[in-house]
Wavefront OBJ file of the C-alpha trace (Angstrom):
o trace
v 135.100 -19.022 -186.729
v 131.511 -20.396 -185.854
v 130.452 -19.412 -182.478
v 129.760 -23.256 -180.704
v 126.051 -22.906 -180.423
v 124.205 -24.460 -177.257
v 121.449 -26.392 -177.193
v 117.937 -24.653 -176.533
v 118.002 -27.073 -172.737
v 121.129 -25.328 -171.794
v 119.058 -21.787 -172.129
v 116.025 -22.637 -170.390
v 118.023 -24.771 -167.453
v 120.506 -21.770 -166.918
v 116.753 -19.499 -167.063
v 115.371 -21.614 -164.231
v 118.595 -21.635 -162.158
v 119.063 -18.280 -162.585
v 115.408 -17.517 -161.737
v 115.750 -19.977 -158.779
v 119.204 -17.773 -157.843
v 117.063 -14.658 -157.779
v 114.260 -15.945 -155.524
v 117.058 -17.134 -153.227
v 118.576 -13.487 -152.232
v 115.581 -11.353 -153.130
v 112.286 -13.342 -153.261
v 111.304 -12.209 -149.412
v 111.727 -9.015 -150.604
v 109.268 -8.786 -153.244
v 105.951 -7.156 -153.516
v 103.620 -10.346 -152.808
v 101.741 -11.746 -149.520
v 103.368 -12.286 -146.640
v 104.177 -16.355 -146.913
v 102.923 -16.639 -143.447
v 99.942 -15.029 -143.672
v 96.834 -16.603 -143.480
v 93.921 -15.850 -145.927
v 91.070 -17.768 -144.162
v 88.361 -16.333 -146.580
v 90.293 -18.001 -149.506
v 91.779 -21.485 -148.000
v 91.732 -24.365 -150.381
v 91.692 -21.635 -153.729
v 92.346 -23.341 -156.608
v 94.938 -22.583 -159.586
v 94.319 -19.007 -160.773
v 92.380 -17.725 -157.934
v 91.691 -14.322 -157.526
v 94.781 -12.780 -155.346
v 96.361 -16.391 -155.447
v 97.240 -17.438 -158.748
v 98.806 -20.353 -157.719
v 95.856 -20.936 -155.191
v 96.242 -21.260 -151.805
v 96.545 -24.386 -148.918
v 93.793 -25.388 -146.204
v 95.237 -23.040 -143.865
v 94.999 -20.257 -146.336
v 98.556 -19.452 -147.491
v 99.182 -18.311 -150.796
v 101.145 -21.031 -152.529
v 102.983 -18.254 -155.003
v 104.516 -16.591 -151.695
v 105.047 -19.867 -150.099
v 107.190 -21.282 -153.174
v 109.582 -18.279 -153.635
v 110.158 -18.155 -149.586
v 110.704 -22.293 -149.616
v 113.248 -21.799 -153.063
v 115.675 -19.964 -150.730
v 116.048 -22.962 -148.251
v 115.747 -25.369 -150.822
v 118.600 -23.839 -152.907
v 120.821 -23.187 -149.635
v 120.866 -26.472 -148.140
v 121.263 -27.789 -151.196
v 124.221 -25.900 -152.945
v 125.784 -25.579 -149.177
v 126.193 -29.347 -148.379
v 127.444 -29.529 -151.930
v 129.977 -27.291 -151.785
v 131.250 -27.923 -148.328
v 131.316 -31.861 -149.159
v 133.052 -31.218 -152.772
v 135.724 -29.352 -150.899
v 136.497 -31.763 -147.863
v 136.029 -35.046 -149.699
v 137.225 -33.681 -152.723
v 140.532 -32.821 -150.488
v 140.582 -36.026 -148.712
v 140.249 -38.049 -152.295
v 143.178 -36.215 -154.554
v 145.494 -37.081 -151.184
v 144.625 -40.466 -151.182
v 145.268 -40.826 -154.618
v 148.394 -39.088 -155.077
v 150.063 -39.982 -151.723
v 148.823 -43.701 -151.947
v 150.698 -45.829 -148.934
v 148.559 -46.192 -145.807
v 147.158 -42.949 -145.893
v 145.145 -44.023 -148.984
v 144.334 -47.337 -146.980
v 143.071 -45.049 -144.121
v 140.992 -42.415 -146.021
v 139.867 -45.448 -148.256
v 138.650 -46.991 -145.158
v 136.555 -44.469 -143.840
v 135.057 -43.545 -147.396
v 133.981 -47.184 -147.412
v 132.719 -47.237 -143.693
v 130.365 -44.466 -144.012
v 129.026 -45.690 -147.646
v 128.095 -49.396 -145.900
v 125.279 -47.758 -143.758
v 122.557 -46.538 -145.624
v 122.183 -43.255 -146.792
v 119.047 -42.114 -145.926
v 119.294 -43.690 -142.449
v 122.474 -42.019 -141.741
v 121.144 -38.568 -142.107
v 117.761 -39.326 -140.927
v 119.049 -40.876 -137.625
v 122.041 -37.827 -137.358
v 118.951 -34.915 -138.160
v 116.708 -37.257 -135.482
v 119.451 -37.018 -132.541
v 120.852 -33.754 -133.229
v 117.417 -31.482 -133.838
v 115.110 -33.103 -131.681
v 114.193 -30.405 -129.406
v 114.701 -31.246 -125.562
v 110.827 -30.721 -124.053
v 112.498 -29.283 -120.802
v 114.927 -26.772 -122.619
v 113.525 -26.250 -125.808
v 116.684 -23.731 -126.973
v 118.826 -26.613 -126.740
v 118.361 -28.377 -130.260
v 120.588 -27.037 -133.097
v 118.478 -25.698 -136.011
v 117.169 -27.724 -137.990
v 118.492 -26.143 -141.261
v 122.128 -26.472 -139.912
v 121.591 -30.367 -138.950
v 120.078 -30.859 -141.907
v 123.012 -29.422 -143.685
v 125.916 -30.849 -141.670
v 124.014 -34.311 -142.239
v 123.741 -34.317 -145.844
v 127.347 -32.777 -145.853
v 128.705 -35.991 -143.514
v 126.836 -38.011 -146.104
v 128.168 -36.668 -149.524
v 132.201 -36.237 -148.299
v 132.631 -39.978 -148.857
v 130.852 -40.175 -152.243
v 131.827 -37.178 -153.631
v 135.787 -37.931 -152.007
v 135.569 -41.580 -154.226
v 134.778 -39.374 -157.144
v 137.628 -37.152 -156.437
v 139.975 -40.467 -155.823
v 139.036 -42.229 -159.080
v 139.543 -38.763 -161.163
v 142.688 -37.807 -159.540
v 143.939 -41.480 -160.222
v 143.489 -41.180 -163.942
v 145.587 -37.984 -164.073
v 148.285 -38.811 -161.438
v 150.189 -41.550 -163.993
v 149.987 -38.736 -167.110
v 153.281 -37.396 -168.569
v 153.249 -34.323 -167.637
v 152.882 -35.482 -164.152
v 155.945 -37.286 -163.818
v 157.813 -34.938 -166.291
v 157.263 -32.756 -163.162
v 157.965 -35.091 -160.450
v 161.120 -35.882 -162.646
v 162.522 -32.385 -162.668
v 161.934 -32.432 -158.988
v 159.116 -30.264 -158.650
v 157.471 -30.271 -154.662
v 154.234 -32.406 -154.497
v 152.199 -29.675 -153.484
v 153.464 -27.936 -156.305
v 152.336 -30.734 -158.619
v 148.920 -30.988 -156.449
v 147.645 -27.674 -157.030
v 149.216 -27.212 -160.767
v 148.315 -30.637 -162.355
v 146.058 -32.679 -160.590
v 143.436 -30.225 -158.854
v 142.761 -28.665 -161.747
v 142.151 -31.453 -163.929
v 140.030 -32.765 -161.051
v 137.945 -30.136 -159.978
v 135.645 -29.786 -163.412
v 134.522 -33.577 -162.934
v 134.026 -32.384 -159.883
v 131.498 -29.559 -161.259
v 129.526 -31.782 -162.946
v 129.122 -34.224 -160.448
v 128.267 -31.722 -157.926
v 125.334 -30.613 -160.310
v 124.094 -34.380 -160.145
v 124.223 -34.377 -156.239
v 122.496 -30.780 -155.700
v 119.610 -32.302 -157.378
v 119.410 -35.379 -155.720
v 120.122 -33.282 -152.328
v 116.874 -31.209 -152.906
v 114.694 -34.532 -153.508
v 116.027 -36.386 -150.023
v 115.671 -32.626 -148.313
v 111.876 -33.438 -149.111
v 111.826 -37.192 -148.279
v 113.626 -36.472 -145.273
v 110.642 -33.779 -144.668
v 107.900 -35.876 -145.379
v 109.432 -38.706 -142.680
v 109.200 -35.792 -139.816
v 112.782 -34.417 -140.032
v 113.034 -31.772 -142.385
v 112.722 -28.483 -141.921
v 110.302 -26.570 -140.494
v 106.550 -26.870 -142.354
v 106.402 -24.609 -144.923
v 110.325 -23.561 -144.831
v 111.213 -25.294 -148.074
v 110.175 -26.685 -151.092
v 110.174 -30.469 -149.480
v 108.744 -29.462 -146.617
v 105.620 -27.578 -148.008
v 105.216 -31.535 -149.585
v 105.347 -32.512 -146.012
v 102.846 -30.300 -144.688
v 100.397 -30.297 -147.399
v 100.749 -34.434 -148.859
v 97.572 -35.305 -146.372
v 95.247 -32.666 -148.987
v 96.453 -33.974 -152.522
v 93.067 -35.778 -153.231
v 90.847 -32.715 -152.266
v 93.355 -29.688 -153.015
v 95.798 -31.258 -155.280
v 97.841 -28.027 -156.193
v 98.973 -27.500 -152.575
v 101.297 -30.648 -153.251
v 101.696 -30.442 -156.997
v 103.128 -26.640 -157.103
v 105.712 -27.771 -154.747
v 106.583 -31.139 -156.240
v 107.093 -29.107 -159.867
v 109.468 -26.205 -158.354
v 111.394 -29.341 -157.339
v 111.318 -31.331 -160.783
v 112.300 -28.552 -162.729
v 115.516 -27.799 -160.363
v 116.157 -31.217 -160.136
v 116.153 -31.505 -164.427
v 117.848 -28.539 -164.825
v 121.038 -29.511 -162.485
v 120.956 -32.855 -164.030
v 120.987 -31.299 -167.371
v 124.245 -29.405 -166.606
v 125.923 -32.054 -164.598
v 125.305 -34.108 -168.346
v 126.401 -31.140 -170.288
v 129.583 -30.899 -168.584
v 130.273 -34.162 -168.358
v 130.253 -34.219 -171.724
v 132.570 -31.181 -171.894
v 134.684 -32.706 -169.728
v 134.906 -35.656 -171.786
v 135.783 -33.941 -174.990
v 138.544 -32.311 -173.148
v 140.131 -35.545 -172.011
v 140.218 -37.118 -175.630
v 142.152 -34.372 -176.875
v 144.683 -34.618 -173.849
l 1 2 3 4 5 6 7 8 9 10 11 12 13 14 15 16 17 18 19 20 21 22 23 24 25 26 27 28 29 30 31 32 33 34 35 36 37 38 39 40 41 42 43 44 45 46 47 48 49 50 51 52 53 54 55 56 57 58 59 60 61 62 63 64 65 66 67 68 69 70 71 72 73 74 75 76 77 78 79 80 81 82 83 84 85 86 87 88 89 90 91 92 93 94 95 96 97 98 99 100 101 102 103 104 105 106 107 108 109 110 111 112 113 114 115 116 117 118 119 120 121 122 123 124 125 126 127 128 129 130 131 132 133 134 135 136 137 138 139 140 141 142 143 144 145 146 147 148 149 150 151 152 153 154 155 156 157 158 159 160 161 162 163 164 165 166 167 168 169 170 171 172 173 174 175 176 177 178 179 180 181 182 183 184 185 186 187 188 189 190 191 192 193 194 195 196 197 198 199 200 201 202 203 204 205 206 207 208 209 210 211 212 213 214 215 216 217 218 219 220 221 222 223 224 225 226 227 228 229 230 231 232 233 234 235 236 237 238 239 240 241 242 243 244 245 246 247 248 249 250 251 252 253 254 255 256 257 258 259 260 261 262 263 264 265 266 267 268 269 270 271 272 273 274 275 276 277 278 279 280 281 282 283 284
C-alpha cells in the first residue's frame, strides 16, 4: 500500500513548531548573550551585525537572544490558556449537549453572556484590575503572566465550550449512540466511549486556530500597556520596540515574523486536521 504522503506545508509547519518547542524548554540555556544584557557599543545594529546577527534594539539587546527568551512565554501562555479552556469548556459543552433540559439552558446562558461583551475588553479590563501593581504594596499584584493566562483562559471557555456543544450535538443522535443508550448502557459510560472521543479531534484542530490567534492578542494586549513584561515575549518586544520601526525597523520586524510564522503554522494544522477530521466523518 502507498504510504499517504503529506504535503511539503505540513513538514516545514511541524519544523517551526518543533523548533519553537525547543526554544521553549532549552533556549535560556543555550550558548548566546544574555537577553538582558545590554551592548551599549552596538545599540541600534542592524541585520547581520557583527556579534548580533539579528541586530540589536536602542537599548542594546541582541534581538537573536531576545527572540528565543520571548518564544518561551509566547508559546506558554499561548498553548496553556488553550489547553486549560479546551478542557473546561470543552467539559461544560459535551454536558450541555448530551444532558440537554435546563442544564443546557444554564451553561447555554453563560456561554452566551460572556461572548456579548467584547473580547478584547474583557481580558484587557480583567489583566487591568487584576495586575495592576498597588504603588503602596507593590508584591500585591498577581503576575502578570498568570493574569494574562487566566484572562485569555476566562475568554476562550465559552467559545471553545460552543464548539464542543455543536460537535457533541452532531454525534449524540448517531446509531451507535442510542444502540447504547438502548441496551442500557450508563451515560457516563456513553460520554467517555462515544461522544468525547468523537469530539475531542475537532477539538484539536480548533485549538490550533485559537493558539494562533492567542499569540497575536498576547501582543495587542502588550502594545495597549497590559501584556507582559517589556521584552518577556514575542508581543511584548513589539510593545517595547513599535516607537523605533522608522529608524531601526528590525527591532519590530524580527518580532512581528517569529509571530507570523507561529501563527501560519498553527493555522495550517488546525486546516489540515480539519480536513482529516472531515474525511473521517464522511466515512462514518
Amino acid at each position: 500500500m502507498e504510504r499517504d504522503r503529506k504535503p511539503i506545508g505540513f513538514y516545514l509547519s511541524t519544523a517551526w513548531l518543533g523548533l519553537c518547542a525547543f526554544l521553549s524548554a532549552f533556549g535560556d540555556n543555550l550558548p548566546i548573550t544574555d537577553w538582558k544584557a545590554n551592548d551599549f557599543e552596538r545599540a541600534g545594529a542592524g541585520l547581520f551585525s557583527p556579534g548580533h546577527i539579528l541586530g540589536a534594539d536602542f537599548d542594546g539587546v541582541d534581538m537573536l537572544a531576545a527572540v528565543i527568551h520571548g518564544t518561551r512565554w509566547s508559546i506558554v501562555i499561548s498553548f496553556v490558556s488553550v489547553f486549560v479552556a479546551s478542557i473546561l469548556g470543552g467539559a461544560l459543552g459535551i454536558v450541555a449537549a448530551y444532558w440537554r433540559g435546563w442544564l443546557d439552558s444554564v451553561i447555554t446562558m453563560y456561554f452566551n453572556v460572556t461572548l456579548s461583551v467584547p473580547t478584547l475588553i474583557l481580558t484587557l479590563a480583567m489583566v487591568a484590575v487584576f495586575a495592576s501593581p498597588d504603588p503602596f504594596n507593590p508584591q500585591a499584584a498577581m503576575p502578570r503572566i498568570l493574569v494574562l493566562i487566566i484572562s485569555i483562559t476566562f475568554v476562550l471557555i465559552p467559545i471553545l465550550g460552543r464548539i464542543a456543544r455543536s460537535a457533541a450535538l452532531s454525534w449524540t443522535g448517531r446509531e451507535f449512540v442510542m444502540v447504547a443508550e438502548s441496551v442500557g448502557m450508563k451515560r457516563r459510560q456513553i460520554l467517555w466511549s462515544h461522544i468525547v472521543p468523537n469530539v475531542v479531534p475537532s477539538m484539536m484542530s480548533v485549538g490550533f486556530l485559537a493558539a494562533g490567534v492567542v499569540i497575536v492578542v498576547e501582543g495587542g494586549l502588550a502594545i495597549l500597556g497590559v501584556g507582559t513584561d517589556p521584552g518577556q515575549s514575542w508581543g511584548s518586544m513589539l510593545a517595547k520596540n513599535r516607537g523605533d520601526i522608522s529608524i531601526v525597523p528590525h527591532t519590530t520586524l524580527v518580532p512581528a515574523a517569529a509571530i507570523a510564522l507561529t501563527v501560519m503554522a498553527l493555522n495550517y494544522f488546525g486546516d489540515y486536521f480539519r480536513a482529516r477530521i472531515d474525511g473521517r466523518e464522511s466515512r462514518i
